[in-house]
C-alpha positions as CSV (number, residue, x, y, z in Angstrom):
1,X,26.6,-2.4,29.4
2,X,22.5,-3.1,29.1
3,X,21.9,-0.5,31.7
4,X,23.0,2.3,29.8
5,X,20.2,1.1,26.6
6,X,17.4,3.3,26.1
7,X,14.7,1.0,25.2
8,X,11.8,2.9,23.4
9,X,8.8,1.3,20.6
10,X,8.2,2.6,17.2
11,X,6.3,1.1,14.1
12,X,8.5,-0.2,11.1
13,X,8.1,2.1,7.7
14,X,10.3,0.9,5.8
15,X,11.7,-3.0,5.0
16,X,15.6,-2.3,3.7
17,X,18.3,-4.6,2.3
18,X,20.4,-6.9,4.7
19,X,17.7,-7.2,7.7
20,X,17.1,-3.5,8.5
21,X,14.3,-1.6,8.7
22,X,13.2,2.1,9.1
23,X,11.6,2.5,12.2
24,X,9.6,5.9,13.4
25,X,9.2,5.8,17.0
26,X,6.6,7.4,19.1
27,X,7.7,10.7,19.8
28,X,8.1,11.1,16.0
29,X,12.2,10.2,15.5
30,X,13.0,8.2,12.5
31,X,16.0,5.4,13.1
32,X,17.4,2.7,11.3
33,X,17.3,-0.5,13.2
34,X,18.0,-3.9,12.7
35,X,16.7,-7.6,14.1
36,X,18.5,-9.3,17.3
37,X,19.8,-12.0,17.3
38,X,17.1,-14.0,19.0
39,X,15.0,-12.3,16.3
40,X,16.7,-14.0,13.5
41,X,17.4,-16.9,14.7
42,X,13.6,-18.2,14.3
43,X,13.3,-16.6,11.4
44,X,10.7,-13.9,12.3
45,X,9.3,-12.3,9.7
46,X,8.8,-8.2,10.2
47,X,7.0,-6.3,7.7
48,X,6.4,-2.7,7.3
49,X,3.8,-1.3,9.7
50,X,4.7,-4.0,12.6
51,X,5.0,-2.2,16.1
52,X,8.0,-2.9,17.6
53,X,10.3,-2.7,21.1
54,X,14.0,-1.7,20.3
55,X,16.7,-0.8,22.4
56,X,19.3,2.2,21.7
57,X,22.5,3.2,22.9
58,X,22.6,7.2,24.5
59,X,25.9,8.1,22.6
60,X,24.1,6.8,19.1
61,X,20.2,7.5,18.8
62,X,19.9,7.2,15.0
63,X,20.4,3.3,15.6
64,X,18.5,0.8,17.0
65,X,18.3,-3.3,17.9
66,X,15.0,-4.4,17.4
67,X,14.2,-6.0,20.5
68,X,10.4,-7.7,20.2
69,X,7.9,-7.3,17.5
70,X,4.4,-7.0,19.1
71,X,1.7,-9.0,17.5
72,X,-1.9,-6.8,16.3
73,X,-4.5,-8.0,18.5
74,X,-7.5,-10.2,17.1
75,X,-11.1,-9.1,17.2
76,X,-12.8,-10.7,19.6
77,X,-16.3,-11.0,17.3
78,X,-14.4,-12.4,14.0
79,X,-12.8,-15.4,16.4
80,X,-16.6,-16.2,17.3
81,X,-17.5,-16.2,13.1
82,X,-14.6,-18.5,12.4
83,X,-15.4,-20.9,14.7
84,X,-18.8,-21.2,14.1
């Protein structure tokens, strides 16, 4: 049953009601997604903006599971000014 998922990344738009989220993906398609379960169990917090890996199924591909939320990468210079 995994084989068939499409598994694509976007950037969440849109927080909506009852843990979904708009997400636009890279080629420009807009879906509704939602967290996994291993995403909710911890209690991760996504917020509108966050990239994100979600997987699809082929017969559906206005819906997604989101997968993995990606976390921004720190600048390198404003780690030195902290510590310092």
């Amino acid at each position: 049953m995994s084989k068939d998922l499409i598994e694509m990344q976007g950037s969440v738009t849109e927080v909506l009601p009852d843990s979904r989220y708009r997400v636009v993906l890279d080629n420009g398609h807009p879906v509704i997604a939602y967290s996994g379960g291993r995403m909710r169990k911890p209690h991760l917090r996504i917020l509108a903006g966050d990239k994100v890996t979600l997987k699809m199924s082929p017969s559906d591909l206005t819906k997604g599971r989101i997968t993995y939320r990606h976390l921004p990468k720190r600048n390198q210079s404003n780690d030195r000014a902290r510590r310092s």
